[in-house]
C-alpha positions as CSV (number, residue, x, y, z in Angstrom):
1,X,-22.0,22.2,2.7
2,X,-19.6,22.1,5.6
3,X,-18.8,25.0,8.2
4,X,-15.1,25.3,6.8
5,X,-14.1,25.0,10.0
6,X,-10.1,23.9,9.6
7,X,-10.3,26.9,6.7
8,X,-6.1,27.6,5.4
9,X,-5.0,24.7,8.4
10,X,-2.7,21.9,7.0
11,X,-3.7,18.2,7.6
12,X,-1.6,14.3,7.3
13,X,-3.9,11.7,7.0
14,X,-1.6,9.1,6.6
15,X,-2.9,5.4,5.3
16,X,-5.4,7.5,3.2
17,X,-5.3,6.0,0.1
18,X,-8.5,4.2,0.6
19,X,-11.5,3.5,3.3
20,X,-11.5,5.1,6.5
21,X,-8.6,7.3,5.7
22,X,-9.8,8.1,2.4
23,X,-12.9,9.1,3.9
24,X,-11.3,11.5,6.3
25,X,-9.1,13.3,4.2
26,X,-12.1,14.0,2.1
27,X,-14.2,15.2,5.3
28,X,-10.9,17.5,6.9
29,X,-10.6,18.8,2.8
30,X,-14.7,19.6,2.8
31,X,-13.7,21.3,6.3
32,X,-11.4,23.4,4.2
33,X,-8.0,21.7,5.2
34,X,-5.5,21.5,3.2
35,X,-4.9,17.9,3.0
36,X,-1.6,15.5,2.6
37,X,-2.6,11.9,1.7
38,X,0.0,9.7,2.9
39,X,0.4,6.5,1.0
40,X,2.5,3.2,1.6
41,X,2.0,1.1,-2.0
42,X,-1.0,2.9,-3.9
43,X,0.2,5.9,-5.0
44,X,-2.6,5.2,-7.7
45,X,-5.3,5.0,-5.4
46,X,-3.3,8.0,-3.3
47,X,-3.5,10.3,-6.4
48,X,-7.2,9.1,-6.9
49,X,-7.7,10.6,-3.4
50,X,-6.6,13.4,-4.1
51,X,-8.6,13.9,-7.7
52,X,-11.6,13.8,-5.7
53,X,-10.4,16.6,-3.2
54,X,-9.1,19.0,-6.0
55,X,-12.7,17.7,-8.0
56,X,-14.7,19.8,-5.4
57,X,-12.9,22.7,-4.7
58,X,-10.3,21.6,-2.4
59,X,-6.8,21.4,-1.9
60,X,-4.0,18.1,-1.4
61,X,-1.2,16.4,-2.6
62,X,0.0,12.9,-1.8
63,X,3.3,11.5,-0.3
64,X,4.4,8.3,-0.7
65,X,6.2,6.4,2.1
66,X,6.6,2.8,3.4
67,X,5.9,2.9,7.2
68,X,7.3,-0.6,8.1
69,X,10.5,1.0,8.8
70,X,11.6,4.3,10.7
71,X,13.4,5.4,7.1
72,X,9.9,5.3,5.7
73,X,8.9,7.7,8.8
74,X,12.0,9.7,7.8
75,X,11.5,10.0,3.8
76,X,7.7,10.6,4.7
77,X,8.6,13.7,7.0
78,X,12.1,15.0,4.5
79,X,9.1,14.9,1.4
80,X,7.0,16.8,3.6
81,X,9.3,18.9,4.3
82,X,9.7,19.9,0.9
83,X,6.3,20.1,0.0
84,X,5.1,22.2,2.4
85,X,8.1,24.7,2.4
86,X,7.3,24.9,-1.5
87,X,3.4,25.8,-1.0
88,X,3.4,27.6,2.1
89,X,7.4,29.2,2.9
90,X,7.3,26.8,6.7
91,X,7.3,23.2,7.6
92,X,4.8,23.5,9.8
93,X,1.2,22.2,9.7
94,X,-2.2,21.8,12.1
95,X,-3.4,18.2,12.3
96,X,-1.9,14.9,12.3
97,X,-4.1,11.5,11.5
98,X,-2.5,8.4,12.1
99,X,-4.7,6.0,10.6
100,X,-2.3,3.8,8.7
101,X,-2.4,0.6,10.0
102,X,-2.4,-3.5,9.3
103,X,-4.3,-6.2,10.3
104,X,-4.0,-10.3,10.3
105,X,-6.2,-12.8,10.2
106,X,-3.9,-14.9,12.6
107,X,-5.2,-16.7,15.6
108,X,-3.3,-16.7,18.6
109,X,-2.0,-19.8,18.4
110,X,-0.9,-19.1,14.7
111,X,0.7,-15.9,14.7
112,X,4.5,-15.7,14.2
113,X,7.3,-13.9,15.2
114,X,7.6,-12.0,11.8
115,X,3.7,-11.2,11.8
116,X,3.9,-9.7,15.5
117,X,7.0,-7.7,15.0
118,X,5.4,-6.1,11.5
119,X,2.0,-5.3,13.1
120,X,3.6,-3.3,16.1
121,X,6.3,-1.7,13.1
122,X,3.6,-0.4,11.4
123,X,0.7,-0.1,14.1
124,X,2.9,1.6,17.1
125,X,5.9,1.9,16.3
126,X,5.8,4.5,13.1
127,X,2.9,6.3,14.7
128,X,5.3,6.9,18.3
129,X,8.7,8.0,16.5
130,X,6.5,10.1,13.0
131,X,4.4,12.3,16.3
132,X,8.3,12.3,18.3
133,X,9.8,13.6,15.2
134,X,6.3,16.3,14.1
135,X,6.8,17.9,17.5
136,X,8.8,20.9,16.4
137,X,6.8,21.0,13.0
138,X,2.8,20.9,15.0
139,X,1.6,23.8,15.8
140,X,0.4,24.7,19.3
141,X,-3.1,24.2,19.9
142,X,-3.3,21.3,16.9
143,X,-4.5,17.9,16.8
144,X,-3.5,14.7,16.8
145,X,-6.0,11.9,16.2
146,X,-4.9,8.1,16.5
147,X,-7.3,5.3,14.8
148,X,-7.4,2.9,17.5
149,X,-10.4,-0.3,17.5
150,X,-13.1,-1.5,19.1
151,X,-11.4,-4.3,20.2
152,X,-9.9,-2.4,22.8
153,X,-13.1,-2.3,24.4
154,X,-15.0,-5.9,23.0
155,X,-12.9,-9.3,23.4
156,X,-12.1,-10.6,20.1
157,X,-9.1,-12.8,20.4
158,X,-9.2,-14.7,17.1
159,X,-6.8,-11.3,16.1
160,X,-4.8,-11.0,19.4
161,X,-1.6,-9.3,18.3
162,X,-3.3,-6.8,16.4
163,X,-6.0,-6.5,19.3
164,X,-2.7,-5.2,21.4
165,X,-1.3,-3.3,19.2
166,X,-4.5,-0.9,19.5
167,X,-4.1,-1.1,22.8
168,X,-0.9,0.4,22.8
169,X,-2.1,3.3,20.9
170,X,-5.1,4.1,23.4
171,X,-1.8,4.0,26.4
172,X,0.0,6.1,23.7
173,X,-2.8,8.5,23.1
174,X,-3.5,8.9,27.0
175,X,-0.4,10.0,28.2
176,X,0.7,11.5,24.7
177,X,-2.3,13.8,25.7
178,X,-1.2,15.1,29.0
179,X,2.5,15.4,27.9
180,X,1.5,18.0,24.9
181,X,-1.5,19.6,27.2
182,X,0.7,23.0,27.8
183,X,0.9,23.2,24.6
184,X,-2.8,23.5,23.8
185,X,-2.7,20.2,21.5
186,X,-5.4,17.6,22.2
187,X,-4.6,14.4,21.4
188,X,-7.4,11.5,20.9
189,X,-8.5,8.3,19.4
190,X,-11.3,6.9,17.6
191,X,-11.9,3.4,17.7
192,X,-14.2,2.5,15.1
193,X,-16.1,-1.5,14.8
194,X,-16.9,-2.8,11.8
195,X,-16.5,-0.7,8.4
196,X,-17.7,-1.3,5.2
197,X,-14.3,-0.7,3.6
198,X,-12.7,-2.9,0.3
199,X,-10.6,-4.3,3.0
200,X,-13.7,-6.1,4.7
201,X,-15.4,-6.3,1.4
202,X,-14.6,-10.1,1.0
203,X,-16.3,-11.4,3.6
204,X,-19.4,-8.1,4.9
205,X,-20.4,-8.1,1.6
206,X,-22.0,-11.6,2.2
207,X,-25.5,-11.8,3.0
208,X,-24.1,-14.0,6.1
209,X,-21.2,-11.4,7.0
210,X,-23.7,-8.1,6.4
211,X,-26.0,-9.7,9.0
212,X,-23.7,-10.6,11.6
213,X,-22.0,-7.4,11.1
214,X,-25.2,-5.7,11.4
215,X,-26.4,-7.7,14.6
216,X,-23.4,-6.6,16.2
217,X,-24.2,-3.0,16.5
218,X,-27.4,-1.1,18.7
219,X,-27.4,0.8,15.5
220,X,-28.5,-2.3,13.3
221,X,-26.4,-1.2,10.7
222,X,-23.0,-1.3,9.7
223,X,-20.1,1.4,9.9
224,X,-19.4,3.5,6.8
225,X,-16.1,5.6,6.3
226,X,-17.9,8.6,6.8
227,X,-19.3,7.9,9.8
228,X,-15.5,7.3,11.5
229,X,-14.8,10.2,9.3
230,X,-17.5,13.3,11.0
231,X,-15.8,11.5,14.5
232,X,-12.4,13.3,13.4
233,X,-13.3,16.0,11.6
234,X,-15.3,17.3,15.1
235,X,-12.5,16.1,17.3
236,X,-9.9,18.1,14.8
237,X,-12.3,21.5,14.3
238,X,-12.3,23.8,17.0
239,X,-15.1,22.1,19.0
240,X,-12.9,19.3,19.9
241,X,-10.6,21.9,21.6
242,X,-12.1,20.6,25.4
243,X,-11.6,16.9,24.7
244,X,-8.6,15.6,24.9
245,X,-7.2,11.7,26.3
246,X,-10.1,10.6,25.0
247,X,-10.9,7.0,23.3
248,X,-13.8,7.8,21.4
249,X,-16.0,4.8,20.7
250,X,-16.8,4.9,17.0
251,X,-18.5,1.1,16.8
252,X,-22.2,2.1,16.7
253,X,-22.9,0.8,19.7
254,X,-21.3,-2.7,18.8
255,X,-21.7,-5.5,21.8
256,X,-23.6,-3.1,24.3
């Protein structure tokens, strides 16, 4: 059993369909949050998400909105809007994950135009303008957590663009943090390693992969969702309220 420590607060988890988000909307709902699962393609898998929350007591709903654009930042914050005007008489809410994100498997050599302008869309660029346009909706003294990477910290340039992109978050998150200080909002990130998520699932669940993974942390394990997941929920409960322009390692000790 959890402390309820986010009891009757409001929480967007957006990209939390599946894996790491998935696993933190189910950690902020066990906290007592209520919980808005944001979804880009999966509404299924959005709507399975929030089964499980309702299944043990708690309370969500998903919205549905493509984040390669700022029209999908727009429709995600008008259906929000809606929602929470409908269940609770305000627009405003508590918490704000942004944990949607891509990847690529592009080297540096490899990687396009296209694929570079499509990582930052989704990556920096909906996270920036969805927190610019949540200012007047967060409450003071809320949270707003960014899912950054350990490749901010370990050299790993077989994924460059994507390596920068979560670099741009950490330079986001740092000065994001002292611009909403006044206002008694922290603002973080986590930057998780490797995570044994259906995303990775094609090559960690190798014996090959699972021991290189493994190897890489001091842990000698590898990362589950819940593990990045107990990172947020203490960074968005009440004992989180000194740190703040923090990236919070979440790698198991990967590379030491």
């Amino acid at each position: 059993m959890y402390m309820k420590r986010l009891e009757g607060q409001i929480a967007i988890v957006t990209g939390a369909s599946r894996g790491i988000g998935r696993g933190i909307a189910l950690r902020l709902a066990a906290e007592g949050a209520i919980v808005v699962v944001h979804y880009g393609t999966r509404r299924d898998a959005a709507d399975e998400t929030v089964a499980i929350i309702e299944a043990t007591g708690g309370t969500a709903f998903s919205v549905g909105a493509d984040l390669n654009t700022l029209d999908g930042v727009d429709r995600l914050l008008k259906i929000l809007d809606e929602e929470l005007i409908r269940r609770t008489g305000i627009n405003q809410f508590d918490i704000l994950i942004n944990n949607a994100g891509i990847g690529t498997s592009s080297s540096f050599e490899e990687t396009n135009e296209a694929e570079f302008d499509r990582l930052f869309a989704v990556n920096v660029k909906a996270p920036f303008f969805l927190i610019q346009q949540s200012l007047e909706r967060l409450r003071d003294g809320g949270r707003i957590i960014n899912i950054s990477s350990g490749v901010t910290r370990i050299a790993y340039p077989n994924i460059m663009a994507y390596n920068l992109t979560k670099g741009a978050v950490n330079t986001f998150t740092l000065h994001l943090a002292k611009l909403l200080g006044p206002r008694g909002i922290t603002v973080n990130s986590v930057m998780p390693g490797i995570v044994d998520t259906d995303v990775n699932a094609p090559w960690l669940h190798s014996a090959e992969g699972r021991q290189f993974a493994e190897e890489m942390s001091a842990l000698g394990r590898v990362g589950e969702p819940s593990d990045i997941a107990d990172i947020v929920a203490f960074t968005a409960s009440p004992d989180g309220r000194w740190v703040t322009g923090q990236m919070l390692d979440a790698t198991g000790g990967s590379h030491l």
